[in-house]
N, C-alpha and C positions, 0 to 999 in steps of 0.2 A: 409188519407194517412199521415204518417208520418215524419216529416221532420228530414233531417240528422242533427245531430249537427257539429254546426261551429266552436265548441271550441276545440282547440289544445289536444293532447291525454296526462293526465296529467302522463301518466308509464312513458313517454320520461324522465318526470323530476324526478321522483323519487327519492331522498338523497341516497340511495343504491348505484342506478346504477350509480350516478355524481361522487359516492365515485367511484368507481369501476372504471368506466373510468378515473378516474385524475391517480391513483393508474397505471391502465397499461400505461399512456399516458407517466409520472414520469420514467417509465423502460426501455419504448422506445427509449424514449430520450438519458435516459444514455447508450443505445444498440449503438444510432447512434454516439453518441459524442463518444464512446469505437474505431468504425470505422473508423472515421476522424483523431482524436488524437492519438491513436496507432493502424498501421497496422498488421497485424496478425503477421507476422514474425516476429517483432518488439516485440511484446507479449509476445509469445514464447521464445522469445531470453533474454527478462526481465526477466520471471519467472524461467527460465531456470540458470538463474544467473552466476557464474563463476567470475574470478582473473579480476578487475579491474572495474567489471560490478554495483557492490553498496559499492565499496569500502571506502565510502568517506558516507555512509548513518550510523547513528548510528541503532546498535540490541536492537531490544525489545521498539525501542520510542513508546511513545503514539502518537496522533495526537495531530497536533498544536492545538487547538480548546479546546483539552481539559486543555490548561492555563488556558482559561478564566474562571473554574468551579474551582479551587483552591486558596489558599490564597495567597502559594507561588511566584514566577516567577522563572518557568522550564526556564532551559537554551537551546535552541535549537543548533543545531549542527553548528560551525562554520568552516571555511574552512578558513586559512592564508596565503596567496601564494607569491610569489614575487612580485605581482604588489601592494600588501600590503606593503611588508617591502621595507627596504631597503639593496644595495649589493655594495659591496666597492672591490676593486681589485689591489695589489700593487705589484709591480716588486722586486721580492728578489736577483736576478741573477740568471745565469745559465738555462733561457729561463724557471724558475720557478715563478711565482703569489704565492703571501697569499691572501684567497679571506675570508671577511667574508660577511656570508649573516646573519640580523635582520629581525627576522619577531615577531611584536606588537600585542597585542591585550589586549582588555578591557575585563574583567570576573567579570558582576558585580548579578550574578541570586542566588538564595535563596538555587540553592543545585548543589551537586559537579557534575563533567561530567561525563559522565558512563565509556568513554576512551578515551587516548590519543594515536596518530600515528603521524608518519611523513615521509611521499613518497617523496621519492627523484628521481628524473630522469635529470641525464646529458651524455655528450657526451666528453667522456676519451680514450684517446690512446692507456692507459696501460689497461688491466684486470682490474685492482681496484685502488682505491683512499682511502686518509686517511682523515678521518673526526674527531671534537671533539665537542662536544653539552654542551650548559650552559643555565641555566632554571634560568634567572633573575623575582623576585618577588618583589610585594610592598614595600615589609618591607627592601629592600636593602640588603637580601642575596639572593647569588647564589650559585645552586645547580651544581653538573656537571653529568651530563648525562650518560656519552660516553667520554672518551680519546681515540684518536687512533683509531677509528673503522673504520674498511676496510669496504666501501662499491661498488658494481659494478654499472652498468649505471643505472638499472632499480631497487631502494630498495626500502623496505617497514621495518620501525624500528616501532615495536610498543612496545612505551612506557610503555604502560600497562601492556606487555608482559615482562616485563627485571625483571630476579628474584632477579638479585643483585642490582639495583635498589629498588625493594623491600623490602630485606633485610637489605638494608640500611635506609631507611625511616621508615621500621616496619609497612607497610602497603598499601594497594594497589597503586599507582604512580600516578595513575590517581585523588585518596584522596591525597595523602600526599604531593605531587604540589602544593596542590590550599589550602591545611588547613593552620592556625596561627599557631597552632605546631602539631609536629606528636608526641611527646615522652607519649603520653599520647591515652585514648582507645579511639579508631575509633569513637565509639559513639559517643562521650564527643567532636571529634574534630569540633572548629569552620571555616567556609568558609574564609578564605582572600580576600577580595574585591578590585577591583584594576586592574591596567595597570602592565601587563607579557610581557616577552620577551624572546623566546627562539633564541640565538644567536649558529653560526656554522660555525664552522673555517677551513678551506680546503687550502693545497695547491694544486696546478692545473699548467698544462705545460701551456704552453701560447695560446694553439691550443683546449684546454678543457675549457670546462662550463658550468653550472646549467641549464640544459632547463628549469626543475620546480622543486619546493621546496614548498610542499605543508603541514602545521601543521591542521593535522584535531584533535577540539576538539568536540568529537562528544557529543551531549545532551541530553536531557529526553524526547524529542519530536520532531517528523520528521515529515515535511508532513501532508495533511488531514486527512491521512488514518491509519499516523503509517507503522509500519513496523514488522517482524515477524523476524526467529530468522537466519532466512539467512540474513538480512541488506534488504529484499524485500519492497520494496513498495508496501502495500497490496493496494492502489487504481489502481493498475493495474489489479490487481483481481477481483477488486470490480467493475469496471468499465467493463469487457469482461466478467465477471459474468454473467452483466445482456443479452450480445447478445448470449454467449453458451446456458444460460437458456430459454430466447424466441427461440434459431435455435433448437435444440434438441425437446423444448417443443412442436412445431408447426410439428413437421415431423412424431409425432408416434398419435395424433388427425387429422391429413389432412388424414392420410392413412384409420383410421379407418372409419371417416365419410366418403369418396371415397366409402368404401367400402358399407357402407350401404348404402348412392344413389343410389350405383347400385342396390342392392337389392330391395331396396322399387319401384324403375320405374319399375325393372321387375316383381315385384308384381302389380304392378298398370297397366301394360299395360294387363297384364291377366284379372283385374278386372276395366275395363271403366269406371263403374259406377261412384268409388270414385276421379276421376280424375278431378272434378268440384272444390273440396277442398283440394288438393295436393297440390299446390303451400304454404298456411298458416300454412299448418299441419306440411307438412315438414319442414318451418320454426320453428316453437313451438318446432319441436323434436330435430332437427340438431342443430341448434344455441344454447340453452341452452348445449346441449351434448358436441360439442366440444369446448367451455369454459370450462367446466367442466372434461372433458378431458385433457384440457391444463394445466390444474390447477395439475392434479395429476403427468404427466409427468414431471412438473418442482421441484415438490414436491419431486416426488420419482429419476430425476435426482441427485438431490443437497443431499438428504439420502447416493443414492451410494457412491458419492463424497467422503461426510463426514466420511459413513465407510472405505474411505480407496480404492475403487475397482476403481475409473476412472482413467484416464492419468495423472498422475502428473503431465505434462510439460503442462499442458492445465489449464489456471488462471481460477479457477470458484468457486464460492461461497463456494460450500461444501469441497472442495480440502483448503481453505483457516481454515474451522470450524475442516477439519480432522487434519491438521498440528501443530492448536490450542490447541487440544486437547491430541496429541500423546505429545507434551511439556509442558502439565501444565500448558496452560494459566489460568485458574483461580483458582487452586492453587496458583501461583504468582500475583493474582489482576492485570493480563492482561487483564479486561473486553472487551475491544474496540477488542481485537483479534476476538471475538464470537461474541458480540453485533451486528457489522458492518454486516458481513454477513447475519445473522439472519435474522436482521429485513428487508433487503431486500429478502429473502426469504420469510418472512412470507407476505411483502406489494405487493410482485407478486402475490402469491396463494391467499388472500385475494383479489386483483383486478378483477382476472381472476375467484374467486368464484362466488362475485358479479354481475361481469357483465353476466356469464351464467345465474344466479337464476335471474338477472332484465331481461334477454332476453326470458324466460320462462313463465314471467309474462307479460311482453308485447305484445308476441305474441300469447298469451290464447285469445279464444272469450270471448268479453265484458260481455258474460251473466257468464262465469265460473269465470271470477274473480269482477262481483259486489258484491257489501254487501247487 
């Protein structure tokens, strides 16, 4: 008589299938942490974007992360607010203030900002207020901005944006700020490194004043994830990615395999006989199947995406490689736009490959799969 062996069944360990399971265990994860960290309306309402919602994210950054692979040092996006500077407020007569508000900041990174802004939000009597803006530099000149600009409670002045500004400097504002000199080609111009100060001169009735004063200089790098060319945080996508890919992925393999259970018991109850080996067989065929299954749903999910055909307003992987795509990301050496998705697309379907072809070999009789 033969005796059973004692020794652990070496398929469990198989290098395949550990890959395979780390691989979807990795997806899950970031499935769950997508649920905790952001709620679905929350999601939506991110991706969905709109006036005010990544106002303050700079376009087109790379991920933080990717500093550390270059020589330079990217400047990431700074935010300068009132609790940064400082705000002075003096009585002129006539229940009129001269307010000025300083807001500081150090600029010491290897390449110029991609833009400049400055959001203004206060609380004014009148319709509108008169502002005037000066761009103190290192080297002890100042620029002027703005004389006189009428602005209302809620503004948004983007520097970047000012053509006479531009035309006075000969070249983008967001460059010719921060260079040693502008009179000279854009190329050729050198960074200024150094303590700036953009100062801002208001009067104000006595009952008005600056709720926030915000100088965003936005930088070459945002975030883990980067951002796309809405100011989006693609790790919002990247992260609800992976629970659209596993919800979607699970509901079109649950239905199928449902369906052939039923099949196969109402075959097997006509046929008794094989019913001795139904339980193993069935395993061997279903579990490999619907991994394998899985693997193609999330595949041909994240394709639609890509082409173009699913929900916009819904963050998922291939909705982030379509958007990529429809703008020229690598035309422009946006790699991290494509990459980022990708490879989680490819490290789900390779998990979920895995793990079906190691569940298929596992639950083979001993004698079909010795050597």
């Amino acid at each position: 008589m033969e005796e059973r062996s004692t020794r652990p069944d070496r398929r469990w360990s198989h290098p395949l299938f550990v890959v395979g399971v780390v691989l979807v265990a990795i997806v899950v994860g970031i499935a769950m942490y997508a649920v905790i960290a952001i709620p679905r309306s929350e999601a939506v309402r991110l991706w969905r974007g709109g006036p005010g919602v990544w106002e303050e994210n700079a376009r087109l950054a790379a991920p933080v992360w990717f500093d550390w692979f270059t020589r330079e040092s990217l400047p990431p996006t700074t935010v300068i607010g009132l609790d940064e500077g400082t705000i002075t407020r003096e009585a002129v007569g006539d229940g009129v203030d001269r307010v000025e508000v300083v807001l500081p900041f150090s600029y010491n990174y290897d390449r110029f900002p991609s833009e400049l802004s400055l959001l203004i939000e206060a609380s004014l009597d009148g319709e509108y207020a008169h502002i005037s803006l000066y761009w103190l530099r290192p080297d002890g000149k100042t620029i002027t901005l703005q004389d006189d600009r009428h602005i209302r409670e809620s503004h948004s002045y983007r520097i970047t944006q000012d053509m006479e500004l531009r035309s006075e400097l000969g070249v983008a504002p967001h460059v010719g700020l921060f260079a040693e000199e502008w009179d000279i080609p854009s190329d050729d111009m050198e960074l200024l490194r150094g303590d700036y100060r953009l100062v801002m001169e208001a009067e104000l009735a006595e009952a008005e004043e600056f709720l926030e004063t915000d100088l965003v200089v936005y930088g070459r790098v945002e975030g883990w994830a980067g951002t796309d060319h809405q100011r989006r945080d693609l790790g919002v996508a990247l992260l609800w990615g992976a629970l659209v890919a596993l919800s979607f992925g699970t509901i079109g393999p649950a239905a199928i395999i449902t369906g052939l259970v039923a099949i196969v018991l109402g075959v097997r109850k006509a046929r008794r006989r094989h019913a001795a080996r139904s339980p193993r067989s069935m395993r061997a065929v279903l579990l490999p199947l619907f991994f394998l299954l899985f693997c193609a749903f999330v595949l041909a999910t994240s394709a639609r995406d890509a082409a173009g055909l699913g929900d916009p307003l819904i963050p998922t992987w291939g909705s982030v490689i379509h958007d990529a795509r429809m703008n020229g990301a690598l035309s422009m050496g946006l790699h991290y736009w494509v990459v980022q998705p990708a490879v989680l697309i490819v490290m789900t379907g390779l998990g979920l490959a895995l793990v079906g072809w190691s569940f298929g070999r596992i639950f083979k009789p001993k004698a079909e799969t010795a050597e």
